[in-house]
C-alpha positions as CSV (number, residue, x, y, z in Angstrom):
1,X,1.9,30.6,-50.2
2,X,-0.8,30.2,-47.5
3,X,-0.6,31.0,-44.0
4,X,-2.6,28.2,-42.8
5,X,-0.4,25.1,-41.8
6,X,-1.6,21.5,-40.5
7,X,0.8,20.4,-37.6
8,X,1.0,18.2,-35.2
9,X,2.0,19.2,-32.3
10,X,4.1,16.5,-30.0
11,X,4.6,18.0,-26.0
12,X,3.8,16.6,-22.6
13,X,0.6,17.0,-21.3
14,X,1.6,19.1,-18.5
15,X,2.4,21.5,-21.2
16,X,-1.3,21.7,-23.0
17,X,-1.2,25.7,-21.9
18,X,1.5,26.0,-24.2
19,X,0.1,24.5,-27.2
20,X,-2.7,27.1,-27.0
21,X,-0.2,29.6,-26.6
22,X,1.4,28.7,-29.6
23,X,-1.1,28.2,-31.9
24,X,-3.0,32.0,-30.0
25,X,0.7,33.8,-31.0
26,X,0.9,32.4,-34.3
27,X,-2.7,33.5,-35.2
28,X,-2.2,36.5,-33.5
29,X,0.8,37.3,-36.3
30,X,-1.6,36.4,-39.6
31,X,-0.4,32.3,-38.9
32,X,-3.1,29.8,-38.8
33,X,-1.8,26.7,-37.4
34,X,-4.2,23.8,-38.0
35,X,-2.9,21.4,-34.5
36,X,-4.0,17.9,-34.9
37,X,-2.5,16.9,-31.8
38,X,-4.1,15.1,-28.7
39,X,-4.6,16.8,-25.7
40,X,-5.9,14.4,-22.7
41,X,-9.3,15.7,-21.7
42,X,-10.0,14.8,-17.4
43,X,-12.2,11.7,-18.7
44,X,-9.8,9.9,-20.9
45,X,-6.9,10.9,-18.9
46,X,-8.3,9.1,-16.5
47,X,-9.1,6.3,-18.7
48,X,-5.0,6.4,-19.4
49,X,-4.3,6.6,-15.6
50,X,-6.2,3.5,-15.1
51,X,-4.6,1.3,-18.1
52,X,-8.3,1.0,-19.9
53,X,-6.4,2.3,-23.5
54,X,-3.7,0.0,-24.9
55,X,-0.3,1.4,-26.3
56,X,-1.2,0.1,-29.4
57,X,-4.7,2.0,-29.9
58,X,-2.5,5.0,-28.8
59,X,0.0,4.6,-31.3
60,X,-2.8,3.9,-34.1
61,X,-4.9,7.5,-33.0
62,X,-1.6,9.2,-32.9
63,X,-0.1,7.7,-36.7
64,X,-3.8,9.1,-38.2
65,X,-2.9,12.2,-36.1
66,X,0.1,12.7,-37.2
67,X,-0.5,11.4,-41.0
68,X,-2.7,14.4,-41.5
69,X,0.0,17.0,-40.9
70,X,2.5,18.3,-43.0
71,X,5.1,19.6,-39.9
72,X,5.6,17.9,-36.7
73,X,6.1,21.0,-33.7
74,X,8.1,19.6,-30.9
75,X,7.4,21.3,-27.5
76,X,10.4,22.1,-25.4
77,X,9.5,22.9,-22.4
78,X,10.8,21.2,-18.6
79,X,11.0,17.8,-18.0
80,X,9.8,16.8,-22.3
81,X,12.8,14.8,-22.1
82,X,11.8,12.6,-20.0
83,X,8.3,11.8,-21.6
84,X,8.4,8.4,-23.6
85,X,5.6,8.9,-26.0
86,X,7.3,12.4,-26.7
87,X,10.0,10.2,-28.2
88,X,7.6,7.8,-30.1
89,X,6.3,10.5,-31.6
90,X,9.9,12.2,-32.8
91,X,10.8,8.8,-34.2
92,X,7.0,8.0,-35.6
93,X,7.1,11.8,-37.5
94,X,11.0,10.7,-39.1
95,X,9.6,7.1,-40.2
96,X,6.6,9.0,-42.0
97,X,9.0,11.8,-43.8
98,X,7.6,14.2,-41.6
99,X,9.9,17.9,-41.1
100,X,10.3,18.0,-37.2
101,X,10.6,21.0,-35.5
102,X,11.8,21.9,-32.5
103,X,10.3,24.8,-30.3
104,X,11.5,26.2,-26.9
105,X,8.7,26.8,-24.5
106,X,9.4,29.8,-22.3
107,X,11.8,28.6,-19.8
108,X,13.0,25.4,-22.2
109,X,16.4,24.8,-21.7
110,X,18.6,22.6,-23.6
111,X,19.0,19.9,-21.2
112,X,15.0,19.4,-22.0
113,X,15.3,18.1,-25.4
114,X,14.8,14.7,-25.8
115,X,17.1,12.3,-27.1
116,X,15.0,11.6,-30.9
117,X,14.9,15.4,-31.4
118,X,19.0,15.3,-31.5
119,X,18.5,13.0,-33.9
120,X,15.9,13.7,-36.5
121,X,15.1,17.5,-36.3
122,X,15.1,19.8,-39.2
123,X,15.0,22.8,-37.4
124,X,15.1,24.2,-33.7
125,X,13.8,27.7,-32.7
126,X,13.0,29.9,-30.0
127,X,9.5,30.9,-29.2
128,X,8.9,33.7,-31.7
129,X,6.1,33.4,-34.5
130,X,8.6,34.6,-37.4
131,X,10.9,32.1,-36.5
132,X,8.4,28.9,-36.1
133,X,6.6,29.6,-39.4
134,X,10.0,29.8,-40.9
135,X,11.4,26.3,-39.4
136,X,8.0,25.0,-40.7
137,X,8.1,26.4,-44.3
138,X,11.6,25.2,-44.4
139,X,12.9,28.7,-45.5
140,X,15.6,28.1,-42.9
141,X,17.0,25.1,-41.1
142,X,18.6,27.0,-38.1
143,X,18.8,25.5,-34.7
144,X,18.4,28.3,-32.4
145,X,19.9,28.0,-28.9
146,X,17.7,29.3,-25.9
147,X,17.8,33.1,-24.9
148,X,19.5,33.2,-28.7
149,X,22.8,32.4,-30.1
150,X,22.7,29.4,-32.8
151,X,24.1,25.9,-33.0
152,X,25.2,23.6,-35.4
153,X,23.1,20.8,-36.8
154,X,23.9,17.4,-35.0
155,X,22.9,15.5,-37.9
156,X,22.9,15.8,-41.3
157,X,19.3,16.9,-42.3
158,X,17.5,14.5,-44.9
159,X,17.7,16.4,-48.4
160,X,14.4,14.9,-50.2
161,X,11.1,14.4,-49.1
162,X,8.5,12.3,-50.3
Protein backbone atom coordinates (compact mmCIF):
# COMPACT_ATOMS: atom_id res chain seq x y z
CA UNK A 1 0.00 0.00 0.00
CA UNK A 2 1.32 3.46 -0.73
CA UNK A 3 2.47 5.98 1.60
CA UNK A 4 1.25 8.90 -0.12
CA UNK A 5 -2.40 9.84 1.10
CA UNK A 6 -4.75 12.83 -0.34
CA UNK A 7 -6.39 14.57 2.77
CA UNK A 8 -8.10 17.30 3.60
CA UNK A 9 -7.26 18.86 6.30
CA UNK A 10 -10.27 20.81 8.30
CA UNK A 11 -8.60 23.31 11.40
CA UNK A 12 -8.98 26.99 12.24
CA UNK A 13 -6.85 29.28 10.65
CA UNK A 14 -5.12 30.32 13.59
CA UNK A 15 -3.85 26.87 13.54
CA UNK A 16 -2.19 26.92 9.75
CA UNK A 17 1.39 26.32 11.71
CA UNK A 18 0.02 23.12 12.60
CA UNK A 19 -1.01 21.85 9.39
CA UNK A 20 2.62 22.28 8.23
CA UNK A 21 3.65 20.57 11.18
CA UNK A 22 1.63 17.69 10.46
CA UNK A 23 2.05 17.16 7.08
CA UNK A 24 6.54 18.05 7.87
CA UNK A 25 6.17 14.96 10.80
CA UNK A 26 4.40 12.71 8.64
CA UNK A 27 6.92 13.17 5.74
CA UNK A 28 9.56 13.16 8.02
CA UNK A 29 8.41 9.24 9.11
CA UNK A 30 8.30 8.00 5.11
CA UNK A 31 4.31 9.55 5.06
CA UNK A 32 3.39 11.77 2.26
CA UNK A 33 0.28 13.51 3.05
CA UNK A 34 -1.13 15.15 -0.14
CA UNK A 35 -3.32 18.38 2.03
CA UNK A 36 -5.92 19.84 -0.21
CA UNK A 37 -7.01 22.05 2.33
CA UNK A 38 -7.36 26.03 2.30
CA UNK A 39 -5.23 28.09 4.10
CA UNK A 40 -6.26 31.95 3.96
CA UNK A 41 -3.36 33.79 2.36
CA UNK A 42 -3.17 37.92 3.90
CA UNK A 43 -4.97 38.97 0.50
CA UNK A 44 -8.00 36.75 0.56
CA UNK A 45 -8.23 36.81 4.18
CA UNK A 46 -8.75 40.01 3.91
CA UNK A 47 -11.19 39.65 1.16
CA UNK A 48 -13.11 37.28 3.88
CA UNK A 49 -12.74 39.97 6.63
CA UNK A 50 -14.41 42.37 4.48
CA UNK A 51 -17.52 40.03 3.28
CA UNK A 52 -16.29 40.33 -0.65
CA UNK A 53 -16.65 36.08 -0.77
CA UNK A 54 -20.15 34.60 -0.27
CA UNK A 55 -20.67 31.52 2.04
CA UNK A 56 -21.85 29.81 -0.82
CA UNK A 57 -18.66 30.19 -3.15
CA UNK A 58 -16.93 29.03 0.11
CA UNK A 59 -18.79 26.07 0.54
CA UNK A 60 -18.44 25.29 -3.40
CA UNK A 61 -14.26 25.68 -3.22
CA UNK A 62 -14.28 23.66 -0.07
CA UNK A 63 -16.88 20.48 -1.50
CA UNK A 64 -14.07 20.38 -4.72
CA UNK A 65 -11.55 20.57 -1.89
CA UNK A 66 -12.67 18.15 -0.05
CA UNK A 67 -14.09 15.76 -3.04
CA UNK A 68 -10.57 15.17 -4.04
CA UNK A 69 -9.52 13.54 -0.71
CA UNK A 70 -9.91 10.21 0.42
CA UNK A 71 -9.50 11.12 4.53
CA UNK A 72 -10.73 14.14 6.14
CA UNK A 73 -7.86 15.29 9.23
CA UNK A 74 -9.61 17.21 11.83
CA UNK A 75 -7.33 19.65 13.76
CA UNK A 76 -7.79 19.72 17.47
CA UNK A 77 -6.25 22.33 18.76
CA UNK A 78 -7.80 25.46 21.28
CA UNK A 79 -10.63 27.18 20.64
CA UNK A 80 -11.56 24.57 17.04
CA UNK A 81 -14.71 24.19 18.74
CA UNK A 82 -15.85 27.16 18.41
CA UNK A 83 -15.12 27.72 14.63
CA UNK A 84 -18.39 27.22 12.50
CA UNK A 85 -16.97 26.28 9.20
CA UNK A 86 -14.88 23.70 11.21
CA UNK A 87 -18.26 22.11 11.72
CA UNK A 88 -19.44 22.55 8.07
CA UNK A 89 -16.79 20.83 7.11
CA UNK A 90 -17.17 17.69 9.78
CA UNK A 91 -20.74 17.42 8.61
CA UNK A 92 -19.85 18.23 4.55
CA UNK A 93 -16.87 15.18 4.84
CA UNK A 94 -19.92 12.62 6.61
CA UNK A 95 -22.56 13.66 3.74
CA UNK A 96 -19.69 12.79 1.06
CA UNK A 97 -18.69 9.16 2.81
CA UNK A 98 -15.62 10.69 3.80
CA UNK A 99 -13.41 8.70 6.98
CA UNK A 100 -13.04 11.74 9.54
CA UNK A 101 -10.31 11.81 11.70
CA UNK A 102 -9.62 13.42 14.57
CA UNK A 103 -6.06 14.78 15.61
CA UNK A 104 -4.89 16.54 18.84
CA UNK A 105 -2.73 19.49 18.22
CA UNK A 106 -0.15 19.85 21.00
CA UNK A 107 -1.98 21.29 23.74
CA UNK A 108 -5.69 20.06 22.34
CA UNK A 109 -7.73 19.10 25.02
CA UNK A 110 -10.94 17.48 24.95
CA UNK A 111 -13.09 20.31 25.67
CA UNK A 112 -11.82 21.59 21.98
CA UNK A 113 -13.58 19.14 19.84
CA UNK A 114 -16.32 20.32 18.17
CA UNK A 115 -19.67 19.13 18.47
CA UNK A 116 -19.88 17.24 14.55
CA UNK A 117 -16.62 15.46 15.42
CA UNK A 118 -18.62 13.61 18.41
CA UNK A 119 -20.78 12.73 15.92
CA UNK A 120 -19.28 11.46 12.81
CA UNK A 121 -15.58 10.55 13.48
CA UNK A 122 -14.03 7.31 12.62
CA UNK A 123 -11.12 7.69 14.59
CA UNK A 124 -9.36 10.13 17.15
CA UNK A 125 -5.62 10.17 17.87
CA UNK A 126 -2.91 11.96 19.43
CA UNK A 127 -0.22 13.75 17.58
CA UNK A 128 2.02 10.84 16.62
CA UNK A 129 2.74 9.96 12.80
CA UNK A 130 2.22 6.01 13.52
CA UNK A 131 -0.99 6.64 14.95
CA UNK A 132 -2.49 9.30 12.28
CA UNK A 133 -1.55 7.09 9.24
CA UNK A 134 -3.21 4.31 11.07
CA UNK A 135 -6.68 6.28 11.86
CA UNK A 136 -6.30 7.20 8.12
CA UNK A 137 -5.65 3.68 6.60
CA UNK A 138 -8.41 2.47 8.85
CA UNK A 139 -6.15 -0.25 10.38
CA UNK A 140 -7.64 0.91 13.63
CA UNK A 141 -10.56 2.91 14.75
CA UNK A 142 -9.28 3.99 18.29
CA UNK A 143 -10.14 7.24 19.84
CA UNK A 144 -7.19 8.24 21.73
CA UNK A 145 -7.76 10.52 24.73
CA UNK A 146 -5.03 13.46 25.11
CA UNK A 147 -1.71 12.83 26.96
CA UNK A 148 -2.99 8.96 26.21
CA UNK A 149 -5.40 6.66 27.70
CA UNK A 150 -8.34 5.66 25.17
CA UNK A 151 -12.17 6.12 24.98
CA UNK A 152 -14.98 4.56 23.70
CA UNK A 153 -16.65 5.43 20.45
CA UNK A 154 -19.75 7.82 20.94
CA UNK A 155 -21.32 6.61 17.96
CA UNK A 156 -21.50 3.71 16.11
CA UNK A 157 -19.01 4.03 13.12
CA UNK A 158 -20.59 3.56 9.60
CA UNK A 159 -19.52 -0.12 8.39
CA UNK A 160 -19.59 0.44 4.39
CA UNK A 161 -18.23 3.02 2.30
CA UNK A 162 -19.01 3.90 -1.02
Amino acid sequence: MSNRKHVFISHHHADDDHVSKLTSMMNRNGFELRNSSIRAKPANQKKLDQGLVSDNTIKRLLRMKMAWASTVIVLIGKDTHKRPWVDWEIKKAHELGKRIVGVYTRGGTENDVPEALDDYEDARVNWDSKSVMDAIEGKESVFEKPGGGTREPIHEGATTRC
